[in-house]
C-alpha positions in Angstrom: -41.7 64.6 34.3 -43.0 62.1 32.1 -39.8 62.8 29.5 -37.7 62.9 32.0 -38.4 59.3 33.4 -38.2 57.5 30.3 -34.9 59.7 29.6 -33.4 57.5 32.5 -31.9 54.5 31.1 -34.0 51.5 31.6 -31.9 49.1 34.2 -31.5 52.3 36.1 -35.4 52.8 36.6 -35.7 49.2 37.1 -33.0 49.2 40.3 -34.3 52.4 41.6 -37.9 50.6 41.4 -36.1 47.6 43.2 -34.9 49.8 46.2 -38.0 51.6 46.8 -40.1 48.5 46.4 -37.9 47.1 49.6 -38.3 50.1 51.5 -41.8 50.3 50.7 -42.1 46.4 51.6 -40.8 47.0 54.7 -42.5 49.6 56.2 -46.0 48.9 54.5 -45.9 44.9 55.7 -48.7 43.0 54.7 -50.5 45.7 53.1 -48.6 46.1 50.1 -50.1 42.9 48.5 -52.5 46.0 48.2 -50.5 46.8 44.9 -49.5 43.6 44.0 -51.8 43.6 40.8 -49.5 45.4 39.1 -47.0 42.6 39.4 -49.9 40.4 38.0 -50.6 43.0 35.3 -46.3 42.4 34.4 -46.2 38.4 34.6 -49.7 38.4 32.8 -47.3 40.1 29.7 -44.7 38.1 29.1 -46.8 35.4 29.4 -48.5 36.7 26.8 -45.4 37.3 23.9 -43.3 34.2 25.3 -45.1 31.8 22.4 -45.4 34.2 19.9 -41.9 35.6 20.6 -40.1 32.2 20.6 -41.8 30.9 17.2 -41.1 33.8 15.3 -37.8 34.9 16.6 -36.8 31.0 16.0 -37.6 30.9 13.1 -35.8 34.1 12.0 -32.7 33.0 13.8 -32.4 29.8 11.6 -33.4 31.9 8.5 -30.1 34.7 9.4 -28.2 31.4 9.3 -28.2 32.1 5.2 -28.2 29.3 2.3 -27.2 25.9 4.1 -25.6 25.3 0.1 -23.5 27.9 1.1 -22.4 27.3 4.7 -19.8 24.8 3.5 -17.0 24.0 6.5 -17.1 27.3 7.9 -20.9 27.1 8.6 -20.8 23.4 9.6 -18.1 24.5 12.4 -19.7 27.3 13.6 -22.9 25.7 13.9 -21.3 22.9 16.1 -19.5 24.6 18.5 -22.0 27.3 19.1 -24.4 24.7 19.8 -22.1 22.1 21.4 -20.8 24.8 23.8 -24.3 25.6 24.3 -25.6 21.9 25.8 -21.9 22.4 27.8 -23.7 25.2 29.2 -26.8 23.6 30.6 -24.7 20.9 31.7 -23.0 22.8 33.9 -25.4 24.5 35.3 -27.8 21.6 35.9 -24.6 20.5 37.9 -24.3 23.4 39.7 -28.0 23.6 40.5 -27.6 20.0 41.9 -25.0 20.9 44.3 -26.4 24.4 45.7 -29.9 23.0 45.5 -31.2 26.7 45.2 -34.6 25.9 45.4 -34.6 23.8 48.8 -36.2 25.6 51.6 -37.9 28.5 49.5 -41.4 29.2 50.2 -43.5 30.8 47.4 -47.0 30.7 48.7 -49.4 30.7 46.4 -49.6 27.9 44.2 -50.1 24.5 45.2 -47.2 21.7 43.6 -49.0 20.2 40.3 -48.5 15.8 40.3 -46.5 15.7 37.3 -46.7 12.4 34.9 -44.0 10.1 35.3 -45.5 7.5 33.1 -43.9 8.5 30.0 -41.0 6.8 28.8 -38.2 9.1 27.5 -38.9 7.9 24.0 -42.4 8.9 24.5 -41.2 12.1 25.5 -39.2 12.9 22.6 -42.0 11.3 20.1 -44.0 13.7 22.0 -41.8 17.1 20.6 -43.2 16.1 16.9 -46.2 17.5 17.1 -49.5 16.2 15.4 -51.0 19.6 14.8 -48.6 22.6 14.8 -51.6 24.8 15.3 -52.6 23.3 18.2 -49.4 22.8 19.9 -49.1 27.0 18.8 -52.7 27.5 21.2 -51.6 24.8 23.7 -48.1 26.2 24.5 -46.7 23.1 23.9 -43.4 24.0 23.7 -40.8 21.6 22.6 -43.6 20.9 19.7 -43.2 24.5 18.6 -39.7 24.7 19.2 -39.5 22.2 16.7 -41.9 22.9 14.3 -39.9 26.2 14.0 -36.8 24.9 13.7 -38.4 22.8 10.6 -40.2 25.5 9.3 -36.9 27.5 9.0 -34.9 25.1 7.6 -37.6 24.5 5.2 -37.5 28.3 4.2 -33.8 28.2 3.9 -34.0 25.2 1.5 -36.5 26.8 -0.7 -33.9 29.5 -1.5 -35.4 32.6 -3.7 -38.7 31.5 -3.7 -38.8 31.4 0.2 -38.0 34.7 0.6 -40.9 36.5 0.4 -42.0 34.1 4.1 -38.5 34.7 5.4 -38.7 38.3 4.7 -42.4 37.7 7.1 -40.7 36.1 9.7 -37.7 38.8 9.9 -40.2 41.7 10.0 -42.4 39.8 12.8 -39.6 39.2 14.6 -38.9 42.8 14.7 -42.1 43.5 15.7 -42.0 40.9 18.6 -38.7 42.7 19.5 -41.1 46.1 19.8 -43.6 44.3 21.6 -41.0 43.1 24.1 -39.6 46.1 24.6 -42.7 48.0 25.6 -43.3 45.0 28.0 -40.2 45.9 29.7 -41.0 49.5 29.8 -43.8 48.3 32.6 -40.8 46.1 34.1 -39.7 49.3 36.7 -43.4 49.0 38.3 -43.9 45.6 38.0 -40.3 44.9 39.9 -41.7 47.3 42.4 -45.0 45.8 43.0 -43.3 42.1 43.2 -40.3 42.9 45.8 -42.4 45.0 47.8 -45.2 42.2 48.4 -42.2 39.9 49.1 -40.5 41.7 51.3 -44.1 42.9 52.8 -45.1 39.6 53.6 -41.5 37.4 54.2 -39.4 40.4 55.5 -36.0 41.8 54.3 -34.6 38.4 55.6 -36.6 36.8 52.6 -34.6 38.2 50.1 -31.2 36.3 51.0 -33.1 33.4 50.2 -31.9 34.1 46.2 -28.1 33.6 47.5 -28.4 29.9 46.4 -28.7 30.4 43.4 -26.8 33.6 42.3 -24.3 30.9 43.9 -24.9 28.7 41.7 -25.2 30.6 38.6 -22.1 32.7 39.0 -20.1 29.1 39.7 -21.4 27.8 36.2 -20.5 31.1 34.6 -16.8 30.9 35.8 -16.3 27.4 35.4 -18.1 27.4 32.0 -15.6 30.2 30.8 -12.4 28.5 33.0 -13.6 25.2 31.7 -15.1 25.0 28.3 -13.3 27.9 26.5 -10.2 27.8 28.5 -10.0 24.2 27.5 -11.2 25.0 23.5 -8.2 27.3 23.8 -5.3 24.9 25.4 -6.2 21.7 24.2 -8.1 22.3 20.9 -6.1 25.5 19.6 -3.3 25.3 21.8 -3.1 28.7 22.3 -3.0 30.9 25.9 -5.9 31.1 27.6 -5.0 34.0 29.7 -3.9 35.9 26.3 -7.9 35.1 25.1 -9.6 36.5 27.9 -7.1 39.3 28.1 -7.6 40.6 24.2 -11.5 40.8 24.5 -11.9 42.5 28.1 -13.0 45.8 26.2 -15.9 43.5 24.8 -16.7 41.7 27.9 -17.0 45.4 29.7 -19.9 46.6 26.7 -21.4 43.4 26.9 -21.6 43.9 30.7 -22.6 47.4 30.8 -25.3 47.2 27.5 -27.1 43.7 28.2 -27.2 42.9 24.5 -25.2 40.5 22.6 -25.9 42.2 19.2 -26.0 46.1 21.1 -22.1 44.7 21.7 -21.5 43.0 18.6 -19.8 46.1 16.2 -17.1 46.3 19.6 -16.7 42.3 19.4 -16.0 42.4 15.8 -13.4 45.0 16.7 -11.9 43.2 18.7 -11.8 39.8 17.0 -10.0 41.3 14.3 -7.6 43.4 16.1 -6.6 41.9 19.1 -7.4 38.2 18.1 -6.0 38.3 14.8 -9.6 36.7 13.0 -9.7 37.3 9.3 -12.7 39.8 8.8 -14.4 37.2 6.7 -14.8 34.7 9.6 -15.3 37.6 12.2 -18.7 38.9 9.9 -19.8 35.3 9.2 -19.3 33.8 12.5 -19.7 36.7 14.8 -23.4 37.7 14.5 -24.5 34.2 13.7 -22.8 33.9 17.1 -25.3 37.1 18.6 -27.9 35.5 17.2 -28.3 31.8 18.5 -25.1 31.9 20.7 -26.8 32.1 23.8 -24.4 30.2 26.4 -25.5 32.0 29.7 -28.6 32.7 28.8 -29.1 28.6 28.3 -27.2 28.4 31.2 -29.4 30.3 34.1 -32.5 29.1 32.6 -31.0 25.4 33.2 -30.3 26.5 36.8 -33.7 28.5 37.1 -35.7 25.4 35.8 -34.1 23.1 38.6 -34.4 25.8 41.0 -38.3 25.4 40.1 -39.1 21.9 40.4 -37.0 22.2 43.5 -39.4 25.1 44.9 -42.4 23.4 44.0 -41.0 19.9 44.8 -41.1 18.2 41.7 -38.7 15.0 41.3 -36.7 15.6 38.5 -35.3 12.4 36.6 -32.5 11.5 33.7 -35.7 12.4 31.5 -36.4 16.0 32.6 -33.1 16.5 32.6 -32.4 16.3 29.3 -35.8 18.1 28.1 -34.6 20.9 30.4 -31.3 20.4 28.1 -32.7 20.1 25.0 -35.7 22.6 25.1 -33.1 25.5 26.6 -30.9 24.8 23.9 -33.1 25.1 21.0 -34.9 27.9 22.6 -32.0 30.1 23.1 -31.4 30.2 19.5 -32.9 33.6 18.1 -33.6 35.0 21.7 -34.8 37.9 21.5 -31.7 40.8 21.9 -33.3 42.5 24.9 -32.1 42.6 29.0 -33.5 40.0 30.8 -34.6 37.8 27.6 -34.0 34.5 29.6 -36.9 35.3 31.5 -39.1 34.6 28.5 -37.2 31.6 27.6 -38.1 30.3 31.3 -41.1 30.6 30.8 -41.2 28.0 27.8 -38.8 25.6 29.5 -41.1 25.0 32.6 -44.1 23.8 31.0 -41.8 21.0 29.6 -42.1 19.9 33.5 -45.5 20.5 33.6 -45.1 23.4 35.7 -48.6 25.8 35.9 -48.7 29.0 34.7 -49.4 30.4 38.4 -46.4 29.0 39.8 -44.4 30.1 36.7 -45.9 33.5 37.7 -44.2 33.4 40.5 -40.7 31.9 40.1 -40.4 35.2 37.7 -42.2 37.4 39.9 -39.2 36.2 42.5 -36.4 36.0 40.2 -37.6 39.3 38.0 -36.3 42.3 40.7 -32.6 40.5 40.9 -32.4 39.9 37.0 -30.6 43.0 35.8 -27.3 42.1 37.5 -27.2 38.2 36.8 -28.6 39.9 32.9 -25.5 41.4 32.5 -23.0 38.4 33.8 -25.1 36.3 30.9 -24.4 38.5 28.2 -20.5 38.6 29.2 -20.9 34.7 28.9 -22.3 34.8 26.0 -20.0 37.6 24.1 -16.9 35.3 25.5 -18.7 32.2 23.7 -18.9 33.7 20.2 -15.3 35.3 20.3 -14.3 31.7 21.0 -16.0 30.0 18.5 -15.2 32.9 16.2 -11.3 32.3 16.7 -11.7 28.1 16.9 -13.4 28.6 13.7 -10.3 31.1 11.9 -7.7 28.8 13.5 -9.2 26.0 11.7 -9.7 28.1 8.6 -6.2 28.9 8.4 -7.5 32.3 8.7 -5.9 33.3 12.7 -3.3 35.9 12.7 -1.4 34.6 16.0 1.3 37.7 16.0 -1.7 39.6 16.6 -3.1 37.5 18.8 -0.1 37.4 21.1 0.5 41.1 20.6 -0.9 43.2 23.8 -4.6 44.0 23.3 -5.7 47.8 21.3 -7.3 50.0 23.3 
């Protein structure tokens, strides 16, 4: 029996979970908060890996980006557009999350709205990312303060060539072990979606669950105009080649990037098809693509911009030209390195809403409302991201001098 569960393919569990949680929700009412500390027992997880996971995994991520000596043009263009696209991204979506206000009107009892400090310049605010003690930012959670002590920390790895690494081969192995970690986490996701949807629906009704169409809304708006927009537009107006051709030739990647969740489970199938139906020069394609799978993290970025809005919306926080761009900044930097597992933005939220000052008991349960819908807006991300690197990947070759265009043009292998 036991075998035979864990044979099922994880997502599959986790939706079957979903639709017995609603039933159960629905005929159960009220009492099945009596299982609700099973939810707690979930949330109470990842809030447990998300520092660990983010410093290490950052750090590792700007270590894979190899020798900065070495990078030259190629690695100075990749590098910008991945993480110029990126702040596109969480532009986007912050506009998006505006205009649907996705938060207005939802009712997630339990934690009471936390007075947030508006007396902080935005200088102070960024002054405030450098932290005094990297240790203590590390206990604290302070999280822009350890998004950028690891970005400095791996930079100063990569500058110490050789001799750093002995710490850079640390960092890779700890970041596989935070990958393990994470990924028996998410083996308790099936029960923990069950317990959360079924007190929801228990104590709001089945009517309570339309109350996420805001912001699907929203986030499936960014995604399409992110992909119309920003790499429609890199491909008409900065490589003047056909858009329609680009998003025709890599369909076989967007459907394994849909299907799998993972931007590196996809990557072998997006190097194929950079190389044979966009005409990129293999070198690019094995430079540029899994950098790309590594910090190249556009929809992630993106629904944890809309997600953090959708937050201070719930719990009526005012959100000013200076959250906004910490919501921008902090999702940017933390999507580089995320970890390559299904529903990795979740983790990343959770680092993003302490830069509002958010609690942890009403981060508990934005995620315990978001976590039973995340599969399906999981696999939309990782299309957007997948898209994102074969874009940069073929910006980067045309600029090169390293596109073959008659394949480009050609119709798509199978």
């Amino acid at each position: 029996m036991i075998r035979a569960w864990f044979k099922i393919t994880l997502w599959k569990r986790i939706m079957a979970m979903l639709v017995l949680g609603i039933i159960f929700g629905a005929i159960a009412g009220e009492a099945a908060t009596s299982i609700g500390w099973m939810g707690t027992i979930f949330i109470r997880l990842i809030r447990m890996i998300v520092v660990p996971l983010v410093f290490v995994t950052l750090v590792s991520g700007v270590v894979a980006m190899g020798d900065p000596k070495k990078l030259g043009s190629l690695g100075i263009k990749t590098l910008s557009l991945y993480i110029g696209t990126t702040l596109v991204a969480i532009t986007i979506g912050l506009l998006m999350a505006i205009a649907f206000q996705p938060g207005v009107g939802v009712d997630l009892t339990g934690a009471v709205p936390k007075a947030v400090d508006r007396s902080q310049s935005l200088a102070d605010s960024l002054f405030s990312i450098i932290p005094t003690n990297p240790v203590g930012a590390l206990a604290e959670g302070n999280m822009l303060a350890i998004i950028f002590f690891a970005l400095m920390a791996g930079a100063g790895i990569l500058l110490c060539g050789k001799k750093g690494k002995p710490l850079a081969d640390v960092f890779d192995s700890g970041s596989e072990v935070m990958l393990k970690i994470t990924h028996l986490v998410m083996e308790v996701a099936p029960f923990g979606v069950f317990a959360l949807i079924s007190g929801v629906v228990g104590t709001g009704g089945v009517g309570k669950l339309l109350e996420i169409l805001p912001l699907v809304g929203a986030f499936l708006s960014a995604c399409i105009l992110h992909l119309a927009l920003t790499h429609g537009s890199i491909m008409k107006f900065m490589l003047r080649l056909s858009p329609m051709r680009f998003f025709k030739q890599i369909t076989g990647a967007q459907l394994v990037a849909f299907s799998t969740s993972s931007s590196s489970g996809t990557l072998p199938v997006t190097m194929t098809v950079a190389e044979e139906n966009l005409g990129i020069n293999k070198t690019v394609a094995s430079s540029v693509l899994p950098l790309g799978a590594t910090i190249n993290m556009d929809g992630s970025a993106l629904y944890v911009g809309i997600l953090a809005v959708f937050s201070a919306q719930v719990f009526g926080i005012p959100l000013g030209l200076t959250e906004y761009l910490l919501i921008a900044l902090s999702a940017t930097f933390v999507s580089i390195g995320t970890a390559a597992v299904p529903s990795a933005a979740l983790f990343l939220l959770a680092a993003v809403l302490s830069v509002l000052g958010i609690t942890d008991a009403q981060t508990a349960l934005i995620v315990g409302f978001i976590f039973p819908f995340d599969r399906p807006l999981d696999m939309i991300r990782t299309v957007v991201n997948v898209t994102g690197d074969l874009s940069v990947g073929t910006a980067v070759a045309k600029w090169e001098g390293d596109l073959n265009e008659k394949v480009f043009n050609a119709e798509a292998v199978d």
